[in-house]
DSSP file (Angstrom, degrees, kcal/mol; ACC not computed):
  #  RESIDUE AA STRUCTURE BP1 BP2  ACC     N-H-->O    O-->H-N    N-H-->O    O-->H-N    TCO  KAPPA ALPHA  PHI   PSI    X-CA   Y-CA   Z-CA
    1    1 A X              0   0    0      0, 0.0     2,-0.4     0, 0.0    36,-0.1   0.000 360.0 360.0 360.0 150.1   19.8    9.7  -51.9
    2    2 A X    >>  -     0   0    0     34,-0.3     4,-3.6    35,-0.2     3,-3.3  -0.582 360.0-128.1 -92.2 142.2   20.8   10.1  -48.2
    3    3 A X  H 3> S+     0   0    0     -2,-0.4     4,-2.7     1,-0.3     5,-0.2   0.815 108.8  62.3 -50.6 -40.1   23.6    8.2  -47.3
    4    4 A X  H 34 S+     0   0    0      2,-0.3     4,-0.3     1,-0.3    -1,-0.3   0.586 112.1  33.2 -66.2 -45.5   21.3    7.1  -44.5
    5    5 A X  H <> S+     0   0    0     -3,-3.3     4,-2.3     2,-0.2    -1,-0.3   0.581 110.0  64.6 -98.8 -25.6   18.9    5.6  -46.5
    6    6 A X  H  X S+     0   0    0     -4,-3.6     4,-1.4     2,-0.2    -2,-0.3   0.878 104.9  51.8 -54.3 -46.8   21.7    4.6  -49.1
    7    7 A X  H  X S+     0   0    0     -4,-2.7     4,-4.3    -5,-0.4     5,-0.2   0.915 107.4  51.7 -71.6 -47.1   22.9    2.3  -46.0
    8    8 A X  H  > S+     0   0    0     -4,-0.3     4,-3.2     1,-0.3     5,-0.2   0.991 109.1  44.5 -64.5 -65.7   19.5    0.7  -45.5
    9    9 A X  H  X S+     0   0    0     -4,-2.3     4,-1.5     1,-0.3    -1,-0.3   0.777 112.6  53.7 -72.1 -17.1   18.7   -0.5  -49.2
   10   10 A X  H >X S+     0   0    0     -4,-1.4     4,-2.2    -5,-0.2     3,-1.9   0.903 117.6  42.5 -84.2 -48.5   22.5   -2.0  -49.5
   11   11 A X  H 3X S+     0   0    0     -4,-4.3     4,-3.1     1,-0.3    -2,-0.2   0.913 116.9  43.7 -54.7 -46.2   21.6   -4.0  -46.1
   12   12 A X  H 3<>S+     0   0    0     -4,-3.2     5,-1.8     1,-0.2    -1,-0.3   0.559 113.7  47.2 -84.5   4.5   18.8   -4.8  -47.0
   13   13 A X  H X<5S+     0   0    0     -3,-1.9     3,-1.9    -4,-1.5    -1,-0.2   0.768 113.0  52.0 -69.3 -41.0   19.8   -5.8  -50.4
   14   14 A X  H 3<5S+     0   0    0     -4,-2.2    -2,-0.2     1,-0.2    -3,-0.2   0.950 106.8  55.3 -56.5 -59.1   22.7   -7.8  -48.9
   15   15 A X  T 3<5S-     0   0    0     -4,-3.1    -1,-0.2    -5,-0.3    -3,-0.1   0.297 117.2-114.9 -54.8   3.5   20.2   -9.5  -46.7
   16   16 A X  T < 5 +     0   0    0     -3,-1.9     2,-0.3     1,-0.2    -3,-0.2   0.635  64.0 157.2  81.4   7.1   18.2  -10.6  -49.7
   17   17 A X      < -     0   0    0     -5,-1.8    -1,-0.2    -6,-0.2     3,-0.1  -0.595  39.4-147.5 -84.6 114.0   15.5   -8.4  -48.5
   18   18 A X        -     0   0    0     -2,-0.3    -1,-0.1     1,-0.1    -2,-0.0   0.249  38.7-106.6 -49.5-147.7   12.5   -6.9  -50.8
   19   19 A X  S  > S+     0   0    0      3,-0.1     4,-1.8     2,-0.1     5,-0.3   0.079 120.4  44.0-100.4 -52.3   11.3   -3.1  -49.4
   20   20 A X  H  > S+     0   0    0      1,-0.2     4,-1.7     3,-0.2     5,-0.2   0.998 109.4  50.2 -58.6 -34.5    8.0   -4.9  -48.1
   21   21 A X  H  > S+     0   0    0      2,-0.2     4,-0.8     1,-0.2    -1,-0.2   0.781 119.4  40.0 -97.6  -0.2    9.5   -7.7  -46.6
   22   22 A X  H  4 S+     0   0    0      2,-0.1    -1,-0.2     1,-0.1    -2,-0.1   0.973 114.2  52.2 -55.2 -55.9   12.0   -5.0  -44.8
   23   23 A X  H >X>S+     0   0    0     -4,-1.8     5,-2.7     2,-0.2     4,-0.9   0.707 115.9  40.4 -69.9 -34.3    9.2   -2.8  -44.2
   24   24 A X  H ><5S+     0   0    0     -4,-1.7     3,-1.9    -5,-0.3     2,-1.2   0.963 117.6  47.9 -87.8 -85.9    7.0   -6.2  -42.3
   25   25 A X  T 3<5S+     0   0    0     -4,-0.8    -1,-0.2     1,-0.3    -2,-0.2   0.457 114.3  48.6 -60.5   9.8   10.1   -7.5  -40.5
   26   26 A X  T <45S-     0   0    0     -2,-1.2    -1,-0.3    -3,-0.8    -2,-0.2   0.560 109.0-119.2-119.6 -24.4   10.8   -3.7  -39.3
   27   27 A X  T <<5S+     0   0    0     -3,-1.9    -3,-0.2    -4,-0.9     2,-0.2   0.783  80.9  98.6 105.2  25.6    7.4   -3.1  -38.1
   28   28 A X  S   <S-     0   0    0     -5,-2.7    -1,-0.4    -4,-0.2    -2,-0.2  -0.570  74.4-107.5-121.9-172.1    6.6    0.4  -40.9
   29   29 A X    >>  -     0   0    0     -2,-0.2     3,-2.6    -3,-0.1     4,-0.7  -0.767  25.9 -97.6-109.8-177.7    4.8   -0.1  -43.8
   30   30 A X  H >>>S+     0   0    0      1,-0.3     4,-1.5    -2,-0.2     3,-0.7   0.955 119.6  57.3 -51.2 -28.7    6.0   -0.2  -47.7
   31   31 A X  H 3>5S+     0   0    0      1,-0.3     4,-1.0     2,-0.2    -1,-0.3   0.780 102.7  57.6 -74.5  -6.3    5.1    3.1  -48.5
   32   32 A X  H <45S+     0   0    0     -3,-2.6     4,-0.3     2,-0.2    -1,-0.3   0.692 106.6  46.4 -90.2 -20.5    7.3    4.3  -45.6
   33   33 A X  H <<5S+     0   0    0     -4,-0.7     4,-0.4    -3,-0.7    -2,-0.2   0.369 107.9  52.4-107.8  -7.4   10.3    2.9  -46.8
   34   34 A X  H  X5S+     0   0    0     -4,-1.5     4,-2.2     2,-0.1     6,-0.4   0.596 109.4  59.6-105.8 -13.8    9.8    4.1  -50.3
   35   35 A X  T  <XS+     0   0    0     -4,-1.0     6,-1.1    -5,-0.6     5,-0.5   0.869  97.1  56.4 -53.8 -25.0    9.3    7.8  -48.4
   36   36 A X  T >45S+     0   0    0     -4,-0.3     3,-1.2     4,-0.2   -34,-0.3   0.945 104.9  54.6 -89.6 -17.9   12.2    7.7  -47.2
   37   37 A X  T 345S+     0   0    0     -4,-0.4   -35,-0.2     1,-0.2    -2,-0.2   0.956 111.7  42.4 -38.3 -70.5   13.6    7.3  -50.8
   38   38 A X  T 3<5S-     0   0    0     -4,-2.2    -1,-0.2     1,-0.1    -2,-0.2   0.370 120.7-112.1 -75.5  12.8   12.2    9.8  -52.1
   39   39 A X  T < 5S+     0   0    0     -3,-1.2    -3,-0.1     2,-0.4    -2,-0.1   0.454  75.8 128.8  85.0  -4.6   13.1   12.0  -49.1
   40   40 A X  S   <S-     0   0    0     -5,-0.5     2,-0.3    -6,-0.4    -4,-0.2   0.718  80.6  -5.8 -73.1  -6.0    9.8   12.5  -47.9
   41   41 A X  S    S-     0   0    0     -6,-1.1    -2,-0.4    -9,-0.1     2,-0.2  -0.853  70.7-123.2-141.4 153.7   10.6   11.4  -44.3
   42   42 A X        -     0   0    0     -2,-0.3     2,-0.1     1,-0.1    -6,-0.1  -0.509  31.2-104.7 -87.4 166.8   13.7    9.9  -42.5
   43   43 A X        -     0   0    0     -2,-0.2     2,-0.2    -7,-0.1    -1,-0.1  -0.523  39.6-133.4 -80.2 154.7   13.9    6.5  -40.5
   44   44 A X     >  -     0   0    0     -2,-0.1     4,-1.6     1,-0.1     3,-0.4  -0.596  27.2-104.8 -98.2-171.3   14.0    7.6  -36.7
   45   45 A X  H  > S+     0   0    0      1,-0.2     4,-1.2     2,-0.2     5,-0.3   0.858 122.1  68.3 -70.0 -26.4   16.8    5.7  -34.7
   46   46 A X  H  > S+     0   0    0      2,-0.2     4,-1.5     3,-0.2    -1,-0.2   0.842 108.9  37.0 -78.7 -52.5   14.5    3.7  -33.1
   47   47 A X  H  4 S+     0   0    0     -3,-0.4    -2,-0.2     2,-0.3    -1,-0.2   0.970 105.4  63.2 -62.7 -66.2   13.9    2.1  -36.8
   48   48 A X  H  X S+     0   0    0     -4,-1.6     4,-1.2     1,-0.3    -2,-0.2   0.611 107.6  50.1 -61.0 -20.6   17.5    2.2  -38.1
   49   49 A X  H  X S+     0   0    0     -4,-1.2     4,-1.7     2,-0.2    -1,-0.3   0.825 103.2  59.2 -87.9 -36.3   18.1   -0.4  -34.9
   50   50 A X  H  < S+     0   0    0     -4,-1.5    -2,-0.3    -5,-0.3    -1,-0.2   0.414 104.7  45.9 -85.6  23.2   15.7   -2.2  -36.0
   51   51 A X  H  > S+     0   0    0      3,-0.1     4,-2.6     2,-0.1    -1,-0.2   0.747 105.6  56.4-103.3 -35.2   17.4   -2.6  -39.0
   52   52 A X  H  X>S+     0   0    0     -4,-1.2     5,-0.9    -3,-0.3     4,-0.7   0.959 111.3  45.9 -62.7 -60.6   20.7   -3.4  -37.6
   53   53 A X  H  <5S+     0   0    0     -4,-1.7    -1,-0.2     2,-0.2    -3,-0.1   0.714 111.8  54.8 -67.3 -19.7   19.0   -6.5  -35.6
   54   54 A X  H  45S+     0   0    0     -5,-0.3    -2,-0.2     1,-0.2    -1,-0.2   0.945 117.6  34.6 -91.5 -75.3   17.1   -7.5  -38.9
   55   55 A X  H  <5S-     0   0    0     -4,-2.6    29,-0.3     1,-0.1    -2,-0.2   0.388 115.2-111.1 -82.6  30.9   20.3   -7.6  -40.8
   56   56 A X  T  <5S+     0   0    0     -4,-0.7     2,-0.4     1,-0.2    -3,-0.2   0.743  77.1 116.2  80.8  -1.9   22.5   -8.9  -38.1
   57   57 A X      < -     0   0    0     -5,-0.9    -1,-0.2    -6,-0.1    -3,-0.1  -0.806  57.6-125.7 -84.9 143.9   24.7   -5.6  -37.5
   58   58 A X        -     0   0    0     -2,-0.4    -1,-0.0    -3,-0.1    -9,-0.0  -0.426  34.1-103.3 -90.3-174.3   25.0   -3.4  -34.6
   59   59 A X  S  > S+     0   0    0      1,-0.3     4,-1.0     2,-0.2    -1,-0.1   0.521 115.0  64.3-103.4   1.3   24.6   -0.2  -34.9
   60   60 A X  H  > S+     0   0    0      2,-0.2     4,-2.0     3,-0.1    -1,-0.3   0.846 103.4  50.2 -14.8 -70.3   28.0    0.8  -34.9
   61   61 A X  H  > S+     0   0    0      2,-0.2     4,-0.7     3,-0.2    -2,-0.2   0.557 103.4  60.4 -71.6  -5.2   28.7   -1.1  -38.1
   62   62 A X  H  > S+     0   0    0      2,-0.1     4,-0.6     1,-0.1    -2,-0.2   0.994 115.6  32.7 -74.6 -58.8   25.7    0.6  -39.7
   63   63 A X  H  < S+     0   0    0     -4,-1.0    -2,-0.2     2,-0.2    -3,-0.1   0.521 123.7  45.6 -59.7 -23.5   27.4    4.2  -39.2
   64   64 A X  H ><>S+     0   0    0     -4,-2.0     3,-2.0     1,-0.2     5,-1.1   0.964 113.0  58.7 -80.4 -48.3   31.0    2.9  -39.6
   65   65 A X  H ><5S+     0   0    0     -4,-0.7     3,-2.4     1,-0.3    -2,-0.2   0.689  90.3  62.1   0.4 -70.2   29.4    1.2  -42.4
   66   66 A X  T 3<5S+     0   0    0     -4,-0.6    -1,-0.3     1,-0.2    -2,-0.1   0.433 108.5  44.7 -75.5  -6.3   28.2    4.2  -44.2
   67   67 A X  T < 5S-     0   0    0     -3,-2.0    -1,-0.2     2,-0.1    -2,-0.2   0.324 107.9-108.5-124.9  15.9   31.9    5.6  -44.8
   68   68 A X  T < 5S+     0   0    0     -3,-2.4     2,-0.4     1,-0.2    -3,-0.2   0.481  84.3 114.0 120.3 -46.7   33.6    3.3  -45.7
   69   69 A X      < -     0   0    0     -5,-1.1     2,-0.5     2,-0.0    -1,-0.2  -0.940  35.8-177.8-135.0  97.4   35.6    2.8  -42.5
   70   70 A X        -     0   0    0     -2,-0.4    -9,-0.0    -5,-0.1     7,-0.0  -0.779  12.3-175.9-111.0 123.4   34.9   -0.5  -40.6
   71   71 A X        +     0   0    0     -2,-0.5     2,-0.2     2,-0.1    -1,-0.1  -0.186  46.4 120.1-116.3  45.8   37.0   -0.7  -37.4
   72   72 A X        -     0   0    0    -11,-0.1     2,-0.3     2,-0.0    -2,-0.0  -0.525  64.6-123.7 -91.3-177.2   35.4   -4.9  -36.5
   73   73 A X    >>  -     0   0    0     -2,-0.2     3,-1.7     0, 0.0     4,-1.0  -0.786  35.1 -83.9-121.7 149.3   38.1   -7.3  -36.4
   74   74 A X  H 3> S+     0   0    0      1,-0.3     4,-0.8    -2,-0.3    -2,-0.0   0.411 130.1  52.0 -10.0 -38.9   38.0  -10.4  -38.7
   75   75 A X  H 3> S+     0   0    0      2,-0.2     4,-1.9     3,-0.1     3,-0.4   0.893 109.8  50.4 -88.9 -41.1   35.8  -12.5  -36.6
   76   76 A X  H <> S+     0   0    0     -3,-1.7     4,-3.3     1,-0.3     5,-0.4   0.903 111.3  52.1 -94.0 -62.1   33.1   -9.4  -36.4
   77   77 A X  H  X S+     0   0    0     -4,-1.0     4,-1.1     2,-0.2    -1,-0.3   0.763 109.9  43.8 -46.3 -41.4   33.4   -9.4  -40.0
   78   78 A X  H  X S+     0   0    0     -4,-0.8     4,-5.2    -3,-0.4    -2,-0.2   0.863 113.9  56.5 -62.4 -39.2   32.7  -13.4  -40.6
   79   79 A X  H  X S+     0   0    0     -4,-1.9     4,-1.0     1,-0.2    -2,-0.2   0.978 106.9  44.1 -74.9 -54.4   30.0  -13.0  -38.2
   80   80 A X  H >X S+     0   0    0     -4,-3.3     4,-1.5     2,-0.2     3,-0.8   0.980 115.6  45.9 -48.0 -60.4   28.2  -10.4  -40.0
   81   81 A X  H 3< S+     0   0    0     -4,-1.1     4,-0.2    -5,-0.4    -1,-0.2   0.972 112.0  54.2 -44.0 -53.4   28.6  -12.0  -43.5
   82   82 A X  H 3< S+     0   0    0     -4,-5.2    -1,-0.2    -5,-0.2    -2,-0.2   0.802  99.5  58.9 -53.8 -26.6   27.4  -15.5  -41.8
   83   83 A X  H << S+     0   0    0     -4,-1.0    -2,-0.2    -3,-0.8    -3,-0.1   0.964 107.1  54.7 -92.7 -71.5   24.1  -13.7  -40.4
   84   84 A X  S  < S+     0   0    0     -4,-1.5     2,-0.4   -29,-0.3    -1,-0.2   0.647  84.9  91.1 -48.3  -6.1   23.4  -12.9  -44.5
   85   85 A X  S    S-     0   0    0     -4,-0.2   -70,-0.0     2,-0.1    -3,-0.0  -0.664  79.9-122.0 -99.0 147.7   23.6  -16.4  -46.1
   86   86 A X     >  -     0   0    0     -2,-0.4     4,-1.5     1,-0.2     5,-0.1  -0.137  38.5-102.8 -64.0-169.7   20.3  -18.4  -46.4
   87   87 A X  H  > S+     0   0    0      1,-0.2     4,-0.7     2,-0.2    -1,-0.2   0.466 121.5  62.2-114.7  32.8   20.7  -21.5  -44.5
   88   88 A X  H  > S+     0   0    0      2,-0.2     4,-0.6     3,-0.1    -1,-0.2   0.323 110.3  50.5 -92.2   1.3   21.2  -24.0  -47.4
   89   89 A X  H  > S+     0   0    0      2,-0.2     4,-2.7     3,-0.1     5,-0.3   0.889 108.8  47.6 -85.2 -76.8   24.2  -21.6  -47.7
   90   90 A X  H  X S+     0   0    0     -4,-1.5     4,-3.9     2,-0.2    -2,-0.2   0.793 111.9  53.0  14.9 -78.2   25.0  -22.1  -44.0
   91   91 A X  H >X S+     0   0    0     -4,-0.7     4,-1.0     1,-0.2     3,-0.9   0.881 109.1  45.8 -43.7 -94.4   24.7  -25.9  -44.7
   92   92 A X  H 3X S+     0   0    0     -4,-0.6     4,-1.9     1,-0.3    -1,-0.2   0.662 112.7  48.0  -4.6 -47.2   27.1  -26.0  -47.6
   93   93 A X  H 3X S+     0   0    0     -4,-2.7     4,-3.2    -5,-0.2     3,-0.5   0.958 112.7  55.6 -81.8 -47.2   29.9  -23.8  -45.8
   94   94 A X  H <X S+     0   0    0     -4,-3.9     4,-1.2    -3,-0.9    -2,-0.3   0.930 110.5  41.4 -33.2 -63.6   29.2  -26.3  -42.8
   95   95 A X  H  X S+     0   0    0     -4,-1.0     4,-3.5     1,-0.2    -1,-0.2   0.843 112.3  53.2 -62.7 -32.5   29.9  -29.4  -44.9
   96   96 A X  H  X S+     0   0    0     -4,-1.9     4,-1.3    -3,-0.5    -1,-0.2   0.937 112.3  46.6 -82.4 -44.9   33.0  -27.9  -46.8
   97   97 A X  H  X S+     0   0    0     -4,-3.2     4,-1.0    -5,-0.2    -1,-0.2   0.586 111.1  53.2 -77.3   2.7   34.5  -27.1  -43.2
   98   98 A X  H  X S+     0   0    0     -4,-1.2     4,-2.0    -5,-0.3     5,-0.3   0.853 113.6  43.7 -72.0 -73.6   33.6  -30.9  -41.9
   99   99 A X  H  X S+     0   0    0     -4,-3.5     4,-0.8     2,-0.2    -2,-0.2   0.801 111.1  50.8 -63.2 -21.0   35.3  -32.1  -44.7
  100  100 A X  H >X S+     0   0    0     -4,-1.3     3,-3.0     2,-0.2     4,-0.8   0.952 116.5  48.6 -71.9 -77.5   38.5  -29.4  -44.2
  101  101 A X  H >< S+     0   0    0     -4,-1.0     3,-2.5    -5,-0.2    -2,-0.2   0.820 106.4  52.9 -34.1 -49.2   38.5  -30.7  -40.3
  102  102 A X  H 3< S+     0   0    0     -4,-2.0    -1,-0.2     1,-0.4    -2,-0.2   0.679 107.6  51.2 -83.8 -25.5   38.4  -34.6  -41.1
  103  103 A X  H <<        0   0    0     -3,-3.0    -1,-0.4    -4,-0.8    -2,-0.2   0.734 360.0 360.0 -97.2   4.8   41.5  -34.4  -43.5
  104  104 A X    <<        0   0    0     -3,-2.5    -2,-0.2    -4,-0.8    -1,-0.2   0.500 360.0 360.0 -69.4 360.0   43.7  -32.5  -40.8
């Protein structure tokens, strides 16, 4: 698989994503996203940002992404990770840092 397309299905597995509900919220259809699996077409760039905005990454971190070799800082990192939890997850980390504040 091309690393390229290798990048896409871990975001959009990390984002909780099916390949239709990628393929709807990216604006292709399914069968295009399982072409590019099987290498019958590539995503153009134009897509592969509109992947980055779907799961909350620039496109920087898609390509740094794809070796390995992430040059974000900490905060960059939270923020990306935050953009992936549903938002009873959200909720939950909310309440556990409410209660963290309230006993300082």
């Amino acid at each position: 698989m091309n690393s390229i397309v290798a990048r896409i299905d871990e975001l959009r597995v990390k984002s909780g994503l099916s390949k239709a509900a990628l393929a709807e919220k990216i604006g292709v259809t399914p069968t295009t996203v399982g072409n590019w699996s099987k290498m019958d077409s590539m995503p153009s760039l134009a897509i592969i940002e509109r992947v980055c905005e779907v799961t909350g990454i620039t496109i920087q971190q898609f390509f740094c992404g794809m070796n390995g070799d992430s040059e974000t800082t900490p905060e960059e990192k939270f923020l990306h990770e935050w953009r992936m939890l549903t938002e009873t997850e959200k909720s939950a980390i909310e309440k556990v840092m409410d209660a963290y504040i309230e006993l300082k």
